[in-house]
N, C-alpha and C positions, 0 to 999 in steps of 0.2 A: 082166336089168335091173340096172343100175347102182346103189347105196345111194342114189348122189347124186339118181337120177333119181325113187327112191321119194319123197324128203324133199322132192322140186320138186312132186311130184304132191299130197303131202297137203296142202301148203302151200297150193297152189291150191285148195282143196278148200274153204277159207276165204277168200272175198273178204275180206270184212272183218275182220280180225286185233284181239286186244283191245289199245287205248290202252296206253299204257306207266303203269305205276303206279307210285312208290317201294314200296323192299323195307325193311318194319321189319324191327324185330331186328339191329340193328348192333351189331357188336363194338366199344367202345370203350375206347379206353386213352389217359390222358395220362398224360406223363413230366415232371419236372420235374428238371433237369439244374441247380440254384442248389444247393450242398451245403449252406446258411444256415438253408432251408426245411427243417422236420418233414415238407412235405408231398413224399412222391416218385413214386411210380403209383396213379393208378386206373386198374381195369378192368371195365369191369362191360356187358351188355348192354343198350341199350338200345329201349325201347321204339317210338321213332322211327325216321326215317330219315336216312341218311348225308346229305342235305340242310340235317334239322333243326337235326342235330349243330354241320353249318358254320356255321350262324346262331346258333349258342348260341358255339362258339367266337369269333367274332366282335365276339359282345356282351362276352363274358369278358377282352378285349386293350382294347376301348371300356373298360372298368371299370376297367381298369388291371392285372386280375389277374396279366397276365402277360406278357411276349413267346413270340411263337414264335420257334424254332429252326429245327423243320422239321414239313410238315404229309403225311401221305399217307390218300390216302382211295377209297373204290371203294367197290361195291354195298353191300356189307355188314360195311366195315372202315374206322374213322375212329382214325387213332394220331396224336398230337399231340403230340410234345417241345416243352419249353418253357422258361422260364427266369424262374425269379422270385424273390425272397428272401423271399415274402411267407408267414407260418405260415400252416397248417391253418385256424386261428379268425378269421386277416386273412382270408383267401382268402371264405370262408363270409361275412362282412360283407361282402363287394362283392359277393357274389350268384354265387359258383362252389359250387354246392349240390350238387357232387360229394367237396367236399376231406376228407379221413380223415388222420389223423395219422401218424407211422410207425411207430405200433404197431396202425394198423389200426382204430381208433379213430375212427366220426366224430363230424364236430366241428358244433355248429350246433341245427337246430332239438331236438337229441332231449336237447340241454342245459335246453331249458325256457324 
């Protein structure tokens, strides 16, 4: 018997397959390509999903945070280049609640 033919068989073995769910734990990373800005990459994982990510990114360019550059994104990987001159503490006041400085510093609610 064929691999192929085992994998069609277990397959069947389940009519009803489970719903598609998003996968939390996305790797995210934005870049900031404006040499003006303190702020240059975050990376950090997040606890959402590559969907949420997009809706946050979105709100972040509404805000004025930033422009994109360039966006790629899949199951469990959102990288966003982007371009902005705005500092670390500007970024943080329009509600990008990711921005660190570029000493790795961040900037925002743990100021007080």
């Amino acid at each position: 018997m064929s691999s192929s033919a085992s994998i069609w068989e277990s397959t069947a073995q389940y009519p009803n397959p489970p719903k598609h769910s998003p996968t939390p734990n996305v790797d995210i990373i934005y870049h900031n390509m404006h040499a003006a800005s303190d702020f240059r990459t975050i990376r950090e994982v997040g606890a959402g999903t590559v969907e949420e990510e997009l809706v946050k990114a979105a709100s972040y360019v509404k805000n004025g945070c930033f422009k994109i550059v360039s966006l790629s994104a899949s199951k469990n990987s959102f990288v966003l280049v982007c371009s902005t001159p705005l500092s670390s503490k500007e970024l943080n006041e329009k509600g990008f609640r990711l921005a660190i400085n570029m000493y790795g510093e961040e900037i925002g609610e743990a100021e007080g």
